[in-house]
C-alpha positions, 0 to 999 in steps of 0.5 A, a space after each residue: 174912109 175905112 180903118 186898118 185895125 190889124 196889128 202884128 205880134 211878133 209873126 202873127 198878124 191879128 185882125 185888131 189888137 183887142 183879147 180877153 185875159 187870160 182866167 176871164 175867158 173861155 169857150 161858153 162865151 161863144 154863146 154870147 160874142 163872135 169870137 172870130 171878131 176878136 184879135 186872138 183867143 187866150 185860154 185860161 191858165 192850163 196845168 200840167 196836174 189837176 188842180 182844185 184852186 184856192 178855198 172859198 171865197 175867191 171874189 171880193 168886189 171892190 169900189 172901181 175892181 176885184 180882188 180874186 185869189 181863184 188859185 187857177 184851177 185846171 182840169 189838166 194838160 190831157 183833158 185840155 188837149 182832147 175836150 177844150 182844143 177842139 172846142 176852139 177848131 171853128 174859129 179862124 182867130 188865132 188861139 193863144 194857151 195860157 200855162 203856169 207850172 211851178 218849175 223851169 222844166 215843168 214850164 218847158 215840158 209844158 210848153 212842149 206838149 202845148 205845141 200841136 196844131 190849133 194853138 198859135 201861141 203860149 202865154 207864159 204865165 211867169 208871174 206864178 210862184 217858183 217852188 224853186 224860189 220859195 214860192 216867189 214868182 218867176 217874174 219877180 227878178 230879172 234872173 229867174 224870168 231868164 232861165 223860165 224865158 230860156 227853157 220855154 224857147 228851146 222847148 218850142 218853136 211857138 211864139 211865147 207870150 211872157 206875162 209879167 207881174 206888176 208886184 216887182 220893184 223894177 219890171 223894165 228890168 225883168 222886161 229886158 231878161 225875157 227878151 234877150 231870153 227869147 220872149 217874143 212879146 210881153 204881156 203886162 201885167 197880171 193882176 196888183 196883190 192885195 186883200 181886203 177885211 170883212 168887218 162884219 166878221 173881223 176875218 179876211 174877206 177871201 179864203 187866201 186872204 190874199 189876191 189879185 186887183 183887177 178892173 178900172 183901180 189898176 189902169 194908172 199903174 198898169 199903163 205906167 209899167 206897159 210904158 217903161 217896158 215899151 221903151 225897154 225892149 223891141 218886142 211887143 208889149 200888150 197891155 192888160 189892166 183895167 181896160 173897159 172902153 176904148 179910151 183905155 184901150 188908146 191910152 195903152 197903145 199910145 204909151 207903147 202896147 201893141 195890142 191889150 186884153 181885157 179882164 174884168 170888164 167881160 164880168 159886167 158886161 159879156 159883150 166889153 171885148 166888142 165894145 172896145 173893138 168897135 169904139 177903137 175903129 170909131 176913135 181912128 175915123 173921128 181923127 182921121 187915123 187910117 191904121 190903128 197901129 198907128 197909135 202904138 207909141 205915138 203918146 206926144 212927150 214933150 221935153 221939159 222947158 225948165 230953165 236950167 237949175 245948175 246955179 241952185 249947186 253949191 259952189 266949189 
């Protein structure tokens, strides 16, 4: 028996559903993995500006994660477009451009200079703070995920990728907003803010002071909001939190993603992402699964058999 790993985002079609996260991945891996193995390519996040990132230090490890607070540094849209993309040209699996700007127009002027052949998808990095917002990302609110969603879609005819943040209080909601504004998949969810102290020093342990979680501590939580989106919208969600096995990788797809990333587990071990594609084919021919899109949604919720409680109500 042969498994089918291929799964379709939006109009594309990926030999498995298996890519790195975005700021976790870039072209020296190849060095090290075949990257026409995996399901797509996701650049780092790109700015339009030259950017430095965030003072030192930027990682603090943490039991079972990290918190990282990089600042997303970039060399910039021109040298992306004339170093970096032609860097990608050999490789036959589909390349995805993360980007991140600071305004609604900066994002669509962005995106429009990002649609050139050889990118096949851009990776909306909504959950980066909004000057037009006091610094709140775009992702916090359904609105302003709205208008970010909007500008991107009539700025290009390329699927768009919006990444969430999970540092909002209703993220179905903002799921939502970015589908009926033209999203055509999600990507949920980048990382948990945090921080943590140094005791030795009483100062914080990062320069930011705060960061983001990332790694296996945010799996709970991150499964949890790919599971409300899922059942939100009708595009497809692709999970990114704390995958590090192919067990993550199959509880992602059961509770409604499409395909998952994965982050901080390519830190430890470089070659995680091949891992996960070999334990997922390995998963299905154990049960007898012929197409791994199979899983996506199939998590068994079983309605309460509770007797019914309207006695407990008070009387009228």
């Amino acid at each position: 028996m042969s498994v089918d790993l291929s799964v379709k985002i939006g109009s594309l079609r990926l030999e498995n559903p298996v890519m790195p996260a975005s700021g976790t991945f870039a072209e020296g891996l190849a060095r090290v993995i075949d990257f026409d193995r995996l399901g797509a390519l996701v650049t780092k996040t790109i700015t339009r500006e030259l950017r430095a990132g965030n003072p030192l230090p930027r990682v603090v490890e943490q039991p079972d994660s990290m918190i990282n607070s990089i600042g997303i540094p970039s060399k910039g849209l021109d040298h992306f477009l004339n170093e970096t993309l032609p860097l990608y040209a050999p490789y036959t699996t589909p390349l995805v451009v993360s980007i991140s700007a600071p305004t609604v127009e900066g994002f669509a002027s962005l995106a429009s200079a990002m649609s050139v052949p050889g990118v096949a998808a851009i990776e909306a990095n909504i959950s980066c703070p909004n000057i037009e917002e006091d610094g709140k990302a775009f992702a916090m609110s359904p609105d302003s995920a709205a208008r970010v969603t909007a500008a991107l879609r009539k700025a290009t005819a390329l699927p768009i990728w919006a990444k969430l943040t999970p540092n909002t209080g209703d993220i179905a909601a903002v799921a939502r907003a970015a589908e009926d504004a033209g999203a055509d998949a999600l990507v949920v969810a980048n990382t948990i803010l945090a921080m943590a102290v140094d005791l030795k020093t009483f100062r914080p342990s990062l320069g930011n002071i705060m960061g983001g979680l990332s790694g296996p501590a945010v799996k709970p939580i991150v499964l949890r909001q790919v599971y409300q989106c899922a059942r939100a919208v009708a595009i497809p969600v692709i999970g990114c939190g704390g995958v590090s096995t192919a067990e993550d990788a199959v509880e992602f797809l059961l509770a409604g993603a499409r395909a998952v990333q994965v982050g901080t587990a390519s830190f430890i071990q470089p070659d995680a992402m091949l891992r996960v594609i070999d334990g997922l084919e390995q998963f299905c021919l154990h049960r007898d699964i012929a197409r791994v899109s199979d899983l996506c949604g199939a998590l068994l919720v079983e309605e309460s058999d509770e007797p019914d409680m309207s006695w407990t109500e008070p009387a009228q």
